[in-house]
C-alpha atoms as an extended CHARMM CRD file, in Angstrom:
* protein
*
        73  EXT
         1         1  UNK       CA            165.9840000000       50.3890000000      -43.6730000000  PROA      1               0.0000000000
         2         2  UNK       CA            164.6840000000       52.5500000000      -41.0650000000  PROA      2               0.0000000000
         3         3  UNK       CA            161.1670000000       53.4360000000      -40.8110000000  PROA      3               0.0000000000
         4         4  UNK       CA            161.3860000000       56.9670000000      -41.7410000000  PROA      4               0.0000000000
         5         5  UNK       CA            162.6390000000       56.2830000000      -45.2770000000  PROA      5               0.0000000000
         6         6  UNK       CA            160.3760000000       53.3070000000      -46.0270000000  PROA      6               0.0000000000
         7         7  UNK       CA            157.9540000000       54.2300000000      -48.9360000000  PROA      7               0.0000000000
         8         8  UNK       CA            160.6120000000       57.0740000000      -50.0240000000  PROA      8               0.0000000000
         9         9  UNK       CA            161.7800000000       55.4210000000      -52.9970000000  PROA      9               0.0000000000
        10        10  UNK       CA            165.6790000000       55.1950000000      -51.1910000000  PROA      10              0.0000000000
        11        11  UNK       CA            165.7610000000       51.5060000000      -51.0090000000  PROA      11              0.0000000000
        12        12  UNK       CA            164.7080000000       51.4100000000      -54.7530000000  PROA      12              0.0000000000
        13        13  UNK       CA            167.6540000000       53.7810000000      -55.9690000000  PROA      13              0.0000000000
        14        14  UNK       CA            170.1040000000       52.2150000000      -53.9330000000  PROA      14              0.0000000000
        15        15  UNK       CA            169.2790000000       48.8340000000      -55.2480000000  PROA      15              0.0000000000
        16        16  UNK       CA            169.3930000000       50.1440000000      -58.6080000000  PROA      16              0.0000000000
        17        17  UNK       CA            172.6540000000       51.8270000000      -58.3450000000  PROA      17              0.0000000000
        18        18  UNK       CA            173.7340000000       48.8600000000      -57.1320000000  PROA      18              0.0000000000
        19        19  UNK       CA            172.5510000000       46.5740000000      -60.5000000000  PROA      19              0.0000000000
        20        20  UNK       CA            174.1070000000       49.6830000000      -62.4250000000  PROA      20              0.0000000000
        21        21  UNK       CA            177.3920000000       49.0900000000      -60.7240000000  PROA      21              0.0000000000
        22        22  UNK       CA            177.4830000000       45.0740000000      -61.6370000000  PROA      22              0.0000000000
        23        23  UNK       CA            176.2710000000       45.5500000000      -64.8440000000  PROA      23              0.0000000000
        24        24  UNK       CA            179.0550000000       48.1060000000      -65.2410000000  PROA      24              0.0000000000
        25        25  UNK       CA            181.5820000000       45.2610000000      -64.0380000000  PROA      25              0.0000000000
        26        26  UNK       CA            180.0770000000       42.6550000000      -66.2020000000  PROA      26              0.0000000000
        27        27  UNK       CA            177.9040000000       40.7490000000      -63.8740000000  PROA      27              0.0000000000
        28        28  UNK       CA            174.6300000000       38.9460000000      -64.9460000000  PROA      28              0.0000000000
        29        29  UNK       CA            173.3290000000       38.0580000000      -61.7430000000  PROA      29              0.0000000000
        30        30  UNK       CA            172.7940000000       40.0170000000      -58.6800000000  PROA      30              0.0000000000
        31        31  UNK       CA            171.7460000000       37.9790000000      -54.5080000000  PROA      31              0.0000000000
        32        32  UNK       CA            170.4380000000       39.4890000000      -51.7370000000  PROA      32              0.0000000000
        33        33  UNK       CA            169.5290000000       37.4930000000      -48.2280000000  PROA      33              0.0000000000
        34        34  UNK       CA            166.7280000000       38.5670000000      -46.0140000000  PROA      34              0.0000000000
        35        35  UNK       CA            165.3220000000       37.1940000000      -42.7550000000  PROA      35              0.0000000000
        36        36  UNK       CA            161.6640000000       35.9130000000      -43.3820000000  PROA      36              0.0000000000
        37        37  UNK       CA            158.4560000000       36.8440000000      -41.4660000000  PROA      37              0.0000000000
        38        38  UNK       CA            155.7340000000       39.4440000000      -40.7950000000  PROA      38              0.0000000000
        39        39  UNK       CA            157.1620000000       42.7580000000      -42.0210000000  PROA      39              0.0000000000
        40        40  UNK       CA            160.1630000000       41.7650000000      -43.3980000000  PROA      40              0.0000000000
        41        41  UNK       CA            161.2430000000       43.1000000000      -46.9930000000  PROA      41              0.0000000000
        42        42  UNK       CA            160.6870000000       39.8120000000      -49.1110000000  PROA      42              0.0000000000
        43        43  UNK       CA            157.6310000000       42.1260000000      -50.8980000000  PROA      43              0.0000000000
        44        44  UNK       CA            159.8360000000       44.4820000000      -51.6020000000  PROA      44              0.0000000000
        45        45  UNK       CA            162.2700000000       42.5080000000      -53.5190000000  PROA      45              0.0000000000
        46        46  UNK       CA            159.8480000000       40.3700000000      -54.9410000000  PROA      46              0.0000000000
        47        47  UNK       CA            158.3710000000       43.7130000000      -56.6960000000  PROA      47              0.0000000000
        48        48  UNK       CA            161.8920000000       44.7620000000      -57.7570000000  PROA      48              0.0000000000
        49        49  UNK       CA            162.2610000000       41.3700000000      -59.5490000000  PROA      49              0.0000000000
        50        50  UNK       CA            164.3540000000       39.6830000000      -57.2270000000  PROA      50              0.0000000000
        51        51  UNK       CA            163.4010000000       35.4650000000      -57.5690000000  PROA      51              0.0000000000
        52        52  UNK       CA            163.7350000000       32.8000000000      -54.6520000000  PROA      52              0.0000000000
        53        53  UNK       CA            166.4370000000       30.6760000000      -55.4230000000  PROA      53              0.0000000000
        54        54  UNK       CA            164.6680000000       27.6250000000      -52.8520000000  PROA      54              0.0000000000
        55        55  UNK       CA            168.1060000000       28.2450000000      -51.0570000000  PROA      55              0.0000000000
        56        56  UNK       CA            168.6110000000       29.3140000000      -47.3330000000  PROA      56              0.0000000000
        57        57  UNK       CA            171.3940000000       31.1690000000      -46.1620000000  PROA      57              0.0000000000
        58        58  UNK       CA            172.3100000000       31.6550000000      -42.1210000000  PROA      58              0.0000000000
        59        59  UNK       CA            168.4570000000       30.4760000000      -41.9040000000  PROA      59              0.0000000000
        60        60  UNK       CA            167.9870000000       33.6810000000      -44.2180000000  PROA      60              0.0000000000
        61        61  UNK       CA            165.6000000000       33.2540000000      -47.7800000000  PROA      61              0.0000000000
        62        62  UNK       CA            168.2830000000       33.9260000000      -51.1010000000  PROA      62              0.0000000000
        63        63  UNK       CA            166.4580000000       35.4900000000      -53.6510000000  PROA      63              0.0000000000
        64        64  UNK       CA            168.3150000000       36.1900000000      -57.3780000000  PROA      64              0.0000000000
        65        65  UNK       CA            167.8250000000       39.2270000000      -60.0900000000  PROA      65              0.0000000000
        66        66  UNK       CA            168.6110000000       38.3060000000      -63.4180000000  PROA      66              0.0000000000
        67        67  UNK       CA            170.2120000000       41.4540000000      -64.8910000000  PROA      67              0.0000000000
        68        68  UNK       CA            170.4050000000       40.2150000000      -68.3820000000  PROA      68              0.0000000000
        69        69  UNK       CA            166.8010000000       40.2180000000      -68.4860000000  PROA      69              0.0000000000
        70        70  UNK       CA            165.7580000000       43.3540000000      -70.5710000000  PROA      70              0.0000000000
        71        71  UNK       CA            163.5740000000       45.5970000000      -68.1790000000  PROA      71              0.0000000000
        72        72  UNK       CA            164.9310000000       44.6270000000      -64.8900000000  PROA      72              0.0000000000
        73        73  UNK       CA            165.8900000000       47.7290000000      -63.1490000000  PROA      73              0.0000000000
């Protein structure tokens, strides 16, 4: 996301809307891939909920939100 919005709540909603949207098609589980290092966004989906699966992807960390979970987004 670029600088500008960071800390604007816009990655927030549009990971929510996304969860909405895969609830709304009946999915339980929801992946996202991210590069690791020094300012990357693993923080940031770690505070959403997302878990690391222990799986690499392209070299890039997988991390999983449960959506069946009550509470998660």
């Amino acid at each position: 996301m670029a600088a500008e919005a960071q800390g604007q709540g816009v990655g927030r909603f549009a990971v929510r809307a996304v969860a909405a949207e895969v609830r709304r098609r009946g999915g339980a589980q929801m992946y996202v891939t991210w590069e690791p290092g020094e300012g990357g966004p693993e923080d940031f989906y770690r505070k959403l909920g997302f878990q690391l699966t222990g799986e690499q992807s392209g070299g890039e960390k997988v991390g999983v939100l449960d959506l069946a979970v009550p509470g998660m987004l």
